[in-house]
N, C-alpha and C positions, 0 to 999 in steps of 0.2 A: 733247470730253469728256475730265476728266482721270481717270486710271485709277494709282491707285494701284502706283508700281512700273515703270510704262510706263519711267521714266526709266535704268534698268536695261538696257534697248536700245540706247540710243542711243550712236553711237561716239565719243561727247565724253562719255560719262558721270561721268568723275572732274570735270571741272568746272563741270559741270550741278550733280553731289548738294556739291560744294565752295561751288559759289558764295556762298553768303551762310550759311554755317556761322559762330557764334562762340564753340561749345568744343567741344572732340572728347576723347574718351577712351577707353586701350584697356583695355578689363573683364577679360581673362584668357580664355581657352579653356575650347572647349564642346563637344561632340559632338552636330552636327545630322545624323540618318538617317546614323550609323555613322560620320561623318567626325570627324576632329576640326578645328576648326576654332577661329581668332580674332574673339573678339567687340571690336567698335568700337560708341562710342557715339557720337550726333553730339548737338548743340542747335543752331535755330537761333530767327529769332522766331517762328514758328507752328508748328515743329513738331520734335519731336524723333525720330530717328531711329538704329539698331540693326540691324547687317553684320555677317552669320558670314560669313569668307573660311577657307578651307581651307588649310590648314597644308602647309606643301611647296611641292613643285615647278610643283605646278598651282594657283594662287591665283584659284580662285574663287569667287562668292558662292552660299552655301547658304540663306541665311534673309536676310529684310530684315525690321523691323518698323519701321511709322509709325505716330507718337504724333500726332493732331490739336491741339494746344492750344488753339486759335483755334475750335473747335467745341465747344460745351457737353457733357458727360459723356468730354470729350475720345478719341474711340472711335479703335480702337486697328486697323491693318488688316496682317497679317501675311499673306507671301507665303515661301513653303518651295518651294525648287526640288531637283526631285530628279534630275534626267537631265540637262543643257547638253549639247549635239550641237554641239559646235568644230568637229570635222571636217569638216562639210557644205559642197562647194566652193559658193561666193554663186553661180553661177549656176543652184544648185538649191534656193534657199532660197527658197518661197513658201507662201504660205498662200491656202486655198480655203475659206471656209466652205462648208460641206455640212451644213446644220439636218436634223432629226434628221426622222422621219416624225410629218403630226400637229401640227408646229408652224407659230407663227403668226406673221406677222412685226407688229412695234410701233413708230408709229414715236417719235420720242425726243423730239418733245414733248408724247407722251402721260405722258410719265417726268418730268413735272417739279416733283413732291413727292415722289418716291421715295428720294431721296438726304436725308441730314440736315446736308450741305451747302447753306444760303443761296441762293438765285437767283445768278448773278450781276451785279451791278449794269452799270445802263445807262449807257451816252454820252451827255449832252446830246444831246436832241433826239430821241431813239432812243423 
C-alpha cells in the first residue's frame, strides 16, 4: 500500500523524491510550527510536489505537500511533521502497534473503494 510520504523514510530518499523530477523551484521562506523554514517546489509527470526544510544548521523537513495530477479533483495530501527524534540510537528504533480498546481489525481488501486512487491494473493473466 502506498502511503503518501512513506518516501520520506527511506535512506536513499534524495533519489527516490529526485528520480524523475522535471522542474524544481525555490519559493522563498516560510515559517512552518515556529520554524523558519525553505520552501522547494518540485513537478514531475503525475505529481507535483512542496518541502519546508529548516533553515540552519539542522536541515530538516517540516512540511511536504503532494499534489495528485493524474487523479481527478487532483486531491492534495499534506503531511506536517512536528518532533523528528535523530538521536534515537537504530538499535532502539521500533514500532509496535498497540490498537486502541474497542477496535477492530479490517482486513485491506475490504478497503478497496476507499481510496480515490484507481485499482491497480493487472498482469496478463492475473
Amino acid at each position: 500500500m502506498a502511503l503518501p510520504g512513506a518516501d520520506l523514510l527511506l535512506g536513499n530518499v534524495h533519489d527516490t523524491r529526485m528520480a524523475d523530477v522535471i522542474d524544481a523551484k525555490h519559493i522563498g521562506r516560510g515559517v512552518i510550527g515556529g520554524v523558519e523554514c525553505e520552501q522547494l517546489a518540485f513537478r514531475n509527470q503525475d505529481t507535483d510536489w512542496q518541502l519546508w526544510v529548516e533553515v540552519g544548521a539542522n536541515p530538516i523537513p517540516h512540511k511536504f505537500v503532494i499534489t495528485s495530477k493524474a487523479v481527478g479533483g487532483a486531491p492534495q495530501y499534506t503531511l506536517v511533521i512536528r518532533d523528528w527524534k535523530t538521536d534515537v540510537p537504530a538499535d532502539e528504533i521500533a514500532f509496535a502497534f498497540k490498537p486502541p480498546e474497542g477496535a477492530k481489525k479490517v482486513e485491506l481488501d475490504a478497503l478497496a473503494n476507499l481510496d480515490e486512487l484507481p485499482p491497480a491494473a493487472l498482469a496478463k493473466g492475473q
